[in-house]
py3Dmol code that shows the C-alpha trace and the ligand (Angstrom):
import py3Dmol

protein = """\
ATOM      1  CA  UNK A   1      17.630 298.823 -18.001  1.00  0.00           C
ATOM      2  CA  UNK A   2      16.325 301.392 -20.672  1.00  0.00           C
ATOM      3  CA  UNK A   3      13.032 299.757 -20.928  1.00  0.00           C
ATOM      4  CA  UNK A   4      12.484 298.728 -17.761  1.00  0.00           C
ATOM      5  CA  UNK A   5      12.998 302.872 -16.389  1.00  0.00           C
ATOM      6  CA  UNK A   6      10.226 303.512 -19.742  1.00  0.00           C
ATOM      7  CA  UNK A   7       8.246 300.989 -18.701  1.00  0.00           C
ATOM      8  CA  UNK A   8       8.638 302.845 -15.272  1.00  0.00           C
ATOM      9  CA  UNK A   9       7.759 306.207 -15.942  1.00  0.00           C
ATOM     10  CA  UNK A  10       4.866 304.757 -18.651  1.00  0.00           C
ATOM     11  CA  UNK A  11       3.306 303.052 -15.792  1.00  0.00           C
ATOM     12  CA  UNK A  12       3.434 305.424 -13.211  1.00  0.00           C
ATOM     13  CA  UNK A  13       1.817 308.184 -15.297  1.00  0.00           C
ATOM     14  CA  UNK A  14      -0.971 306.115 -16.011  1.00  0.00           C
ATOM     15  CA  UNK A  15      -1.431 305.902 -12.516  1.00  0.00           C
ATOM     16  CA  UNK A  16      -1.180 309.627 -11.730  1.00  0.00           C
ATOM     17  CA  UNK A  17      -3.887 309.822 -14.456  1.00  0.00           C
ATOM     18  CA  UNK A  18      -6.094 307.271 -13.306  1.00  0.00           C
ATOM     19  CA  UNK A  19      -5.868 307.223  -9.570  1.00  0.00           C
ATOM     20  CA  UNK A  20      -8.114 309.081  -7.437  1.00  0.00           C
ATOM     21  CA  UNK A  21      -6.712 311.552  -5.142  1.00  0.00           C
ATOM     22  CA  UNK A  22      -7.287 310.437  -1.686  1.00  0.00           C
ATOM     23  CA  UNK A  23      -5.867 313.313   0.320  1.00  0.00           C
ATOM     24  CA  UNK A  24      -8.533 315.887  -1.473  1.00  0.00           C
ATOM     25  CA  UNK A  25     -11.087 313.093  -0.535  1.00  0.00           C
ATOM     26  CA  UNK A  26      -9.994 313.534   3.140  1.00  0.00           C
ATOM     27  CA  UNK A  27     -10.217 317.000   2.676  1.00  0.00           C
ATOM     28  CA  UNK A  28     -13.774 316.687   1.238  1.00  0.00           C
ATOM     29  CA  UNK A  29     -15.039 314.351   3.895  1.00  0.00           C
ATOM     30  CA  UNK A  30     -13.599 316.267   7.043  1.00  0.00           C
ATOM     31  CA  UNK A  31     -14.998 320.063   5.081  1.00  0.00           C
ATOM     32  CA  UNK A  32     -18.320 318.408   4.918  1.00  0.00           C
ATOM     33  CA  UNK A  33     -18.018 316.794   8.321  1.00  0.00           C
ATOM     34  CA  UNK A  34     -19.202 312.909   7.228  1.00  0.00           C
ATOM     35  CA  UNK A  35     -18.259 311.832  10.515  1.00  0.00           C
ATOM     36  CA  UNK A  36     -21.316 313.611  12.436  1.00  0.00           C
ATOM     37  CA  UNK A  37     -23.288 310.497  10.869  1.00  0.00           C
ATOM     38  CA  UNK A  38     -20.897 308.215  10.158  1.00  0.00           C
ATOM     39  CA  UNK A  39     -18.921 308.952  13.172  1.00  0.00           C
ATOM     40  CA  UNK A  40     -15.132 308.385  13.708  1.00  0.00           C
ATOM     41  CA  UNK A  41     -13.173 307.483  11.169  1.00  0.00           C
ATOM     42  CA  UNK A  42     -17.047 306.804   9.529  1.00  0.00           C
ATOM     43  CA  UNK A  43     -16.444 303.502  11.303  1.00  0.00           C
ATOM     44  CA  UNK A  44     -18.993 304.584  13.984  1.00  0.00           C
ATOM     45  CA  UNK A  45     -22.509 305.584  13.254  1.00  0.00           C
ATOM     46  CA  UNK A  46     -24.231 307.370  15.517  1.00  0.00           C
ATOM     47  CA  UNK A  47     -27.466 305.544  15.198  1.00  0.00           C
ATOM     48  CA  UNK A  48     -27.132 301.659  14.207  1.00  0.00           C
ATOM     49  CA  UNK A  49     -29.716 302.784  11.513  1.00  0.00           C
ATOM     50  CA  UNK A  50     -27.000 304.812  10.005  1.00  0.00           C
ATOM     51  CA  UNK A  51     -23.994 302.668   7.661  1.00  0.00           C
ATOM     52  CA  UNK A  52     -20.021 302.106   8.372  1.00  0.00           C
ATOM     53  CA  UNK A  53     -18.513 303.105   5.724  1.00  0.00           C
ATOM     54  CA  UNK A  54     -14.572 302.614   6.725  1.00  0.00           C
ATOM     55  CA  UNK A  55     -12.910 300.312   4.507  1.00  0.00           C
ATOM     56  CA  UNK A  56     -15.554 299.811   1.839  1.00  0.00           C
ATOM     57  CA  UNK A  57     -15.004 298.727  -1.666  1.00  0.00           C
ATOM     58  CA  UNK A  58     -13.950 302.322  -3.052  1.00  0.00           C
ATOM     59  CA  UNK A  59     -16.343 301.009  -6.711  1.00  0.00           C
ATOM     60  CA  UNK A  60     -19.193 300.852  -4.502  1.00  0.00           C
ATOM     61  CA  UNK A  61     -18.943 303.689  -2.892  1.00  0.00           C
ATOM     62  CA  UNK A  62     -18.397 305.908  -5.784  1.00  0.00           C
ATOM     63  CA  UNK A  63     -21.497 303.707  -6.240  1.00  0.00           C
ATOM     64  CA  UNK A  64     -23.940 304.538  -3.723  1.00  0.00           C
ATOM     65  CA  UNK A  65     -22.569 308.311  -3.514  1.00  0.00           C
ATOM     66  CA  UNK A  66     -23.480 308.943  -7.029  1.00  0.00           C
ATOM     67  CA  UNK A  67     -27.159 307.288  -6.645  1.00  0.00           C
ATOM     68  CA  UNK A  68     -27.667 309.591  -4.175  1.00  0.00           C
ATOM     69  CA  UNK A  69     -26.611 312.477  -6.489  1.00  0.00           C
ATOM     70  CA  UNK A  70     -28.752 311.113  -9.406  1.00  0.00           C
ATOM     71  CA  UNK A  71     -31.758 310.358  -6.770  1.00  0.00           C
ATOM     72  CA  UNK A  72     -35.585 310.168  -8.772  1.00  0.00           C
ATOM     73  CA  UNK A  73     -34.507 311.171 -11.734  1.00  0.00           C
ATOM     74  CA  UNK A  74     -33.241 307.916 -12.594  1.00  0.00           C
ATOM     75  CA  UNK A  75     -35.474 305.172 -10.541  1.00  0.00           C
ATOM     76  CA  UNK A  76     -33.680 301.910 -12.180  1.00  0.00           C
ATOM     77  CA  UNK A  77     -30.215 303.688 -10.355  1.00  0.00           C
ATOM     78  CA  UNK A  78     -30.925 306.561  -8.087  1.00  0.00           C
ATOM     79  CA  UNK A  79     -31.117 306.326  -4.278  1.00  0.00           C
ATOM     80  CA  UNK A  80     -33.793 308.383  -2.971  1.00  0.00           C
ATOM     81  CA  UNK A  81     -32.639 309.256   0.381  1.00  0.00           C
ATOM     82  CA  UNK A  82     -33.092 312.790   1.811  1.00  0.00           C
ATOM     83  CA  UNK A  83     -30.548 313.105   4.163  1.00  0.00           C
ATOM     84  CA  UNK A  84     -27.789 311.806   1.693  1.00  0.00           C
ATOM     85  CA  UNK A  85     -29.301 313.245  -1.138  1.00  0.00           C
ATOM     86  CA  UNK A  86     -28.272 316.809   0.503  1.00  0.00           C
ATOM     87  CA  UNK A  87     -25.503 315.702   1.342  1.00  0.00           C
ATOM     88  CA  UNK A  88     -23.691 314.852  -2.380  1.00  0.00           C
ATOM     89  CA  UNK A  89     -25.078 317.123  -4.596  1.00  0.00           C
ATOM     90  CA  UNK A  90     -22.278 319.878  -4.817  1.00  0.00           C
ATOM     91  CA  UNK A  91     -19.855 317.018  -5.460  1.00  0.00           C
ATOM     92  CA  UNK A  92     -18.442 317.003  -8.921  1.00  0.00           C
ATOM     93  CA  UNK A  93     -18.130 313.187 -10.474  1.00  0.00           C
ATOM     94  CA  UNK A  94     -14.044 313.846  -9.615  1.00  0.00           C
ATOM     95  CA  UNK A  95     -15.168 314.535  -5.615  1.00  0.00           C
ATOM     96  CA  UNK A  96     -17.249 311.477  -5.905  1.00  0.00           C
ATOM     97  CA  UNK A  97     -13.760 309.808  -6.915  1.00  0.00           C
ATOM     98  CA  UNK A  98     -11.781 310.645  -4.213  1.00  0.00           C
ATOM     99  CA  UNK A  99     -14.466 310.651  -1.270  1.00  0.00           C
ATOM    100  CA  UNK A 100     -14.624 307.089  -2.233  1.00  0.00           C
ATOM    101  CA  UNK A 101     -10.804 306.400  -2.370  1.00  0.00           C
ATOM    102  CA  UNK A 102     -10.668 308.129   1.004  1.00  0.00           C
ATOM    103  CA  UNK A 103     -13.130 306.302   2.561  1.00  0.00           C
ATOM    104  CA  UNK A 104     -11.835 302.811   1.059  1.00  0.00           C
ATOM    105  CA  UNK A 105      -8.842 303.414   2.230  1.00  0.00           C
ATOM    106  CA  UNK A 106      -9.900 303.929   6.178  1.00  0.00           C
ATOM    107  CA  UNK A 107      -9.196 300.693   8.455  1.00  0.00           C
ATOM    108  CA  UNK A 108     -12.776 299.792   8.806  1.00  0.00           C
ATOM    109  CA  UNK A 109     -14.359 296.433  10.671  1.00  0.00           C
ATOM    110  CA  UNK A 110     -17.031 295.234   8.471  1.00  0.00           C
ATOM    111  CA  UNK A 111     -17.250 291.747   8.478  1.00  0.00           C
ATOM    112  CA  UNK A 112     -19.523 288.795   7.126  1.00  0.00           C
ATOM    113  CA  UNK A 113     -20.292 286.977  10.502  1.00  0.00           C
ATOM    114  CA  UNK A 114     -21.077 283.430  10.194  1.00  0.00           C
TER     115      UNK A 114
END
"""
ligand_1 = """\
43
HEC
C -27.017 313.804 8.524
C -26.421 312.479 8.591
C -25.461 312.087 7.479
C -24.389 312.793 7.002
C -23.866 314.150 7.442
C -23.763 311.965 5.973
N -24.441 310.785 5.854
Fe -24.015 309.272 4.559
N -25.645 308.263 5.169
C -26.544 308.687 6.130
C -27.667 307.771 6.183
C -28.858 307.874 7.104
C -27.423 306.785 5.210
C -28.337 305.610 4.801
C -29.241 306.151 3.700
C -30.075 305.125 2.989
O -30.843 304.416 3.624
O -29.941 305.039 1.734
C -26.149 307.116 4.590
C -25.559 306.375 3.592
C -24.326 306.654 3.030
C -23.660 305.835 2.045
C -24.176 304.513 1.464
C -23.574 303.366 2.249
C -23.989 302.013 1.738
O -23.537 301.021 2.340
O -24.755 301.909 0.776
C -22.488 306.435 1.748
C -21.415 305.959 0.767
C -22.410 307.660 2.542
N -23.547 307.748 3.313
C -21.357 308.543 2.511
C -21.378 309.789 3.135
C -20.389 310.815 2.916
C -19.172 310.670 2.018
C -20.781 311.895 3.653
C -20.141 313.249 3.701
C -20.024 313.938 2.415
C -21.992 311.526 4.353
N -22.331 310.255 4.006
C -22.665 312.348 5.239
C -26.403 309.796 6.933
C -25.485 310.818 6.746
"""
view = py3Dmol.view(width=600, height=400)
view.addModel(protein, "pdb")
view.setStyle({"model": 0}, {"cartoon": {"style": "trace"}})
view.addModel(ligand_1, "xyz")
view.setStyle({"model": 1}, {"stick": {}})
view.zoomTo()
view.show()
């Protein structure tokens, strides 16, 4: 009983320490108003150019986000987009976190057709 309430409390404040925060990534995405791309619930871009991004992997989208962020200054890693490239850079690596847990955790529809 003892060590299973330790083993409890050990392993849920690992998790508080590790696990991004996915209401501040709500509150990052709606602030900076993803959707007007990515459109609702970023499930919906408005041109079919543009990526869904509901329901992702949350590793790749820290991923891609932080590409963006790193853009030419690394060429083996960095994603040289303009229009996303504006859109990360006041994100701290923590921001990055979250935005991606938020987004991962959106019901999204992508699927491998065959
Ligand atoms: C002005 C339009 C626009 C806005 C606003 C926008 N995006 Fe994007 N986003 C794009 C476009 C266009 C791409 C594809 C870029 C490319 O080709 O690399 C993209 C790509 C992405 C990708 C990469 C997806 C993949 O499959 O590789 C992620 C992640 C992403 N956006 C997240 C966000 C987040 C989070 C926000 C809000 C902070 C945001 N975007 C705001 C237009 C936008």
């Amino acid at each position: 009983m003892k060590v299973a309430l330790i083993t409890a409390i050990l392993f849920s404040s690992i998790g508080l320490a590790a696990a991004a925060n996915i209401e501040k990534g709500q509150t990052l995405v709606e602030k900076a108003n993803c959707a007007s791309c990515h459109g609702a619930g970023l499930n919906a871009p408005i041109l079919p150019t543009y990526p869904k991004l509901a329901g992702q992997h949350s590793d790749y989208l820290y991923y891609a986000l932080h590409a963006y962020q790193v853009g030419n200054t690394n060429a083996q890693y960095g994603r040289n987009n303009a229009v996303m490239s504006s859109q990360v850079q006041a994100f701290s690596k923590a921001d990055l976190q979250d935005i991606a847990a938020y987004v991962a955790s959106l019901p999204g529809n992508l699927v491998i057709k065959k």
